[in-house]
C-alpha positions as a printed NumPy array, in Angstrom:
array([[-38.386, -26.888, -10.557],
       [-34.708, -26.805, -11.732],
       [-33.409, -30.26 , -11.725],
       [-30.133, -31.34 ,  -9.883],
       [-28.072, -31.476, -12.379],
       [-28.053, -27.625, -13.082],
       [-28.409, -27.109,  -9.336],
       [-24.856, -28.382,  -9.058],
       [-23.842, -26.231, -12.093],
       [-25.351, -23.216, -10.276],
       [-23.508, -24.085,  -7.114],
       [-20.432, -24.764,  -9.03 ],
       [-20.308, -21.62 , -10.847],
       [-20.897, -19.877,  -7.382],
       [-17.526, -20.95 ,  -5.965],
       [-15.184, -20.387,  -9.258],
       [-16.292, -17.1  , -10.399],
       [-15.535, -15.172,  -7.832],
       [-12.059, -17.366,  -7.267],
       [-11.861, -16.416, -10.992],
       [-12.589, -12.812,  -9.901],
       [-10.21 , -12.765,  -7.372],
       [ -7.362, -13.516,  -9.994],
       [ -7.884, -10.386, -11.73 ],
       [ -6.134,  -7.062, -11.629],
       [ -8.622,  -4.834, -10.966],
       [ -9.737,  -4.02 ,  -7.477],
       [-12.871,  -2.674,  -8.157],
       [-14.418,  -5.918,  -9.33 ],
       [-11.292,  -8.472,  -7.667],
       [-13.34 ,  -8.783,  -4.558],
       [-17.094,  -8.412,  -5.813],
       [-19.279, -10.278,  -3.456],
       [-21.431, -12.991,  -6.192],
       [-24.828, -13.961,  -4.517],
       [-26.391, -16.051,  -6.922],
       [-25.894, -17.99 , -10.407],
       [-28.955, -18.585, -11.669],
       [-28.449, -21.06 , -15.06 ],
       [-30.846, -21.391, -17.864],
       [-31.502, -24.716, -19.16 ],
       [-28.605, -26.292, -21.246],
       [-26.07 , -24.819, -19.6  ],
       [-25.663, -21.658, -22.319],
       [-26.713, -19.117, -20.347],
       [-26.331, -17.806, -16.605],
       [-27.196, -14.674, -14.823],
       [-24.906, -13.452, -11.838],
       [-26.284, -11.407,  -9.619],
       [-23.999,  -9.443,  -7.666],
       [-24.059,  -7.266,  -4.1  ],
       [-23.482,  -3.427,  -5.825],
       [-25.379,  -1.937,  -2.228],
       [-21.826,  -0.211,  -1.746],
       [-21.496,   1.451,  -4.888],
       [-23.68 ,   4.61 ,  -6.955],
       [-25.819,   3.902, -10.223],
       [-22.809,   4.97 , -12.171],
       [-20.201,   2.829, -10.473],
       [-22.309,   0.021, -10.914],
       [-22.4  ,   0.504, -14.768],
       [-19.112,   0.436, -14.795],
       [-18.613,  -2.687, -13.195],
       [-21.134,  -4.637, -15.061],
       [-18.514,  -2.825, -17.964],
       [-15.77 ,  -4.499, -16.367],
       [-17.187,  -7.945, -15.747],
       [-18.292,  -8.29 , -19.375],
       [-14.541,  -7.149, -20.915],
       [-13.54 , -10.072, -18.272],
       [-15.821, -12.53 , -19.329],
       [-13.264, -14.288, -21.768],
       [-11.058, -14.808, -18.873],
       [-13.68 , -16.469, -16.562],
       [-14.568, -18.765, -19.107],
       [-10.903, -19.539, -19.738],
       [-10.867, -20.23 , -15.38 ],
       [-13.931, -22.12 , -15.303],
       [-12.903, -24.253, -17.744],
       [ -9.71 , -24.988, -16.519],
       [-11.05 , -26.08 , -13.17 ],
       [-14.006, -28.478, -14.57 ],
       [-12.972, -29.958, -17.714],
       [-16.167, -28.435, -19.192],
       [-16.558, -28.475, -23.099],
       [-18.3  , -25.388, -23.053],
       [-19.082, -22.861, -20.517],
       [-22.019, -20.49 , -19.87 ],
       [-22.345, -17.13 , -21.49 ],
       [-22.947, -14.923, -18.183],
       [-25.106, -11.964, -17.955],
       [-23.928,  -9.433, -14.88 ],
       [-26.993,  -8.28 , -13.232],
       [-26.941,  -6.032,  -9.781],
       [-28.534,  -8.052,  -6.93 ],
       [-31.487,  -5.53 ,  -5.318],
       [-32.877,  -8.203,  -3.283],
       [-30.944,  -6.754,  -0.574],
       [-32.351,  -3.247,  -0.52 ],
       [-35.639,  -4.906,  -0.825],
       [-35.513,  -6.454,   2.366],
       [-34.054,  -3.838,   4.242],
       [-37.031,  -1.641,   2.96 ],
       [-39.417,  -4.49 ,   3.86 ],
       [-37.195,  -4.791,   7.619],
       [-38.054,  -1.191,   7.908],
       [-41.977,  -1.306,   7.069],
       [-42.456,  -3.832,   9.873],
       [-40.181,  -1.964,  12.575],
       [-42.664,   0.819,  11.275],
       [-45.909,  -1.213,  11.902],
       [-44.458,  -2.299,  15.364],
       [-44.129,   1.158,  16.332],
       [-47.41 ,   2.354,  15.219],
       [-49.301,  -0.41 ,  17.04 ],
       [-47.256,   0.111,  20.278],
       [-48.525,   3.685,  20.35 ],
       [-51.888,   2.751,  19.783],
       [-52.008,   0.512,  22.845]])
């Protein structure tokens, strides 16, 4: 169980990178929807997981490009806005939990179907 502390980090982090995000040039990763921090303990390490559902397996590599040549600049954001001494190295990682559950969503709409036939 993570304890509060790093919660709050985690929750933290999920409001200033993408405001950090949204300060950048590029619109390809400017408006990048961030669904979860997830913070190892310390503080030196964080994995952001990001929605890439609207992009190919190419773009995504690119953007995970992207977000690590602009990882000096969230750094320089997030410590701005919280006084930190030192901030988290982050890891860019594509969220899939989405298409998991829509895959899941459409097993059970599969099921229902099967077993309304039946009857």
């Amino acid at each position: 169980m993570k304890s509060i502390n790093l919660q709050r980090t985690e929750s933290l982090l999920m409001e200033l990178i993408p405001e950090a995000l949204s300060n950048l040039v590029d619109s390809r990763i400017n408006s990048l929807p961030i669904t979860a921090v997830n913070c190892k303990n310390g503080k030196y390490d964080a994995i952001v997981y990001f929605d890439g559902s609207d992009y190919e397996k190419a773009e995504i590599k690119e953007i995970i490009a992207l977000l690590n040549k602009a990882n000096g600049r969230l750094k320089t954001h997030i410590l701005a806005s919280t006084g930190w001494y030192k901030c988290p190295n982050f890891t860019f990682l594509n969220d899939t939990s989405l298409e998991k559950s829509k895959n899941i969503e459409a097993l059970f709409a599969q099921i229902r179907k099967t077993k309304s036939e039946e009857e």
